[in-house]
C-alpha positions in Angstrom: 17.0 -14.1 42.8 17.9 -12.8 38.9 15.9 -10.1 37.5 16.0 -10.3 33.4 15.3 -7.2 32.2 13.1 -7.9 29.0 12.7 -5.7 26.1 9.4 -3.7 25.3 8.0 -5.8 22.5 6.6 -2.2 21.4 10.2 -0.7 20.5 10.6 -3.5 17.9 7.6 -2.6 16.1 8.8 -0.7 12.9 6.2 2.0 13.9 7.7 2.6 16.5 10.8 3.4 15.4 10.1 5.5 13.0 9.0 3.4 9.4 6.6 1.3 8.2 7.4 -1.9 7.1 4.9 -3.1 3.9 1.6 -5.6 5.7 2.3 -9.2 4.1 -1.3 -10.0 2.7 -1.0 -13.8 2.0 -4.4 -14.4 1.2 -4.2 -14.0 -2.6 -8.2 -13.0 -2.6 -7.7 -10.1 0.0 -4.7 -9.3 -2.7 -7.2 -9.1 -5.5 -9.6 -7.3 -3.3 -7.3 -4.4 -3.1 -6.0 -4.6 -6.3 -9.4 -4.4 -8.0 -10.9 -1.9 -5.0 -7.6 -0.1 -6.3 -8.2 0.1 -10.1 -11.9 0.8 -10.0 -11.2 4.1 -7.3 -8.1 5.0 -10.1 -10.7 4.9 -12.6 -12.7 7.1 -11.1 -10.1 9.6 -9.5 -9.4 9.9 -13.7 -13.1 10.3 -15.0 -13.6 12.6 -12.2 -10.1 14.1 -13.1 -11.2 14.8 -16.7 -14.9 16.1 -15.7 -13.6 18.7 -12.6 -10.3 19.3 -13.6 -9.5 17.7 -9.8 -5.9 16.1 -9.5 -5.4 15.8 -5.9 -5.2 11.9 -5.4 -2.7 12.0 -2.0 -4.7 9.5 -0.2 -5.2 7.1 -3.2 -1.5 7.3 -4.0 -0.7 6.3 -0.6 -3.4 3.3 -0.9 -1.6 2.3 -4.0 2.4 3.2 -2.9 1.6 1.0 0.3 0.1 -2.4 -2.2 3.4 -1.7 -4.3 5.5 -2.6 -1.3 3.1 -5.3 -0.1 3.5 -6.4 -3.4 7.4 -6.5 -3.8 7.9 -7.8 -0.1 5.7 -10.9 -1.3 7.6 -11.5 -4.7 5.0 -10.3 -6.9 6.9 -7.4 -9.1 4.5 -8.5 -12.2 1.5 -7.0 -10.0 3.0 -4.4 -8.2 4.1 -3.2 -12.0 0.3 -3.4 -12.6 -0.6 -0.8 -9.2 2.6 1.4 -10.6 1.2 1.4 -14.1 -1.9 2.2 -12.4 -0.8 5.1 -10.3 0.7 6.7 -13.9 -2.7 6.6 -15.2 -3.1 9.5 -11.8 -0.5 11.7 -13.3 
């Protein structure tokens, strides 16, 4: 009798080795979701920005940095432009 040694799925997983490959979203209304969950937190984080003088946004530019590459994976540079422009508005 052969054994066959299989490989742990697990190692493949791009977590597991160390990076983080962008989600694929291909629902375009989950897309919007974000996008617009996105735009009205930025909007915030800057009228908040402007009242408190508070610029840390870490966890929002990681929301947004993570869409970008979601967004590029998918083909859509004209909205990931949009949720770069966005992120600028943070700065």
């Amino acid at each position: 009798m052969t054994m066959i040694m299989l490989k742990d799925p697990q190692l493949d997983r791009p977590e597991a080795r160390g990076r983080r490959e962008p989600a694929l979203e291909p629902d375009p209304a989950i897309l919007c979701a974000r996008l617009r969950e996105l735009a009205f937190e930025a909007h915030q984080a800057v009228r908040a920005r402007d009242a408190t003088g508070r610029s840390d946004f870490e966890d929002l530019h990681e929301r947004m940095a993570s869409l970008r590459s979601s967004l590029h994976a998918q083909r859509l540079d004209s909205l990931a432009g949009y949720v770069s422009a966005l992120e600028r508005t943070l700065c």
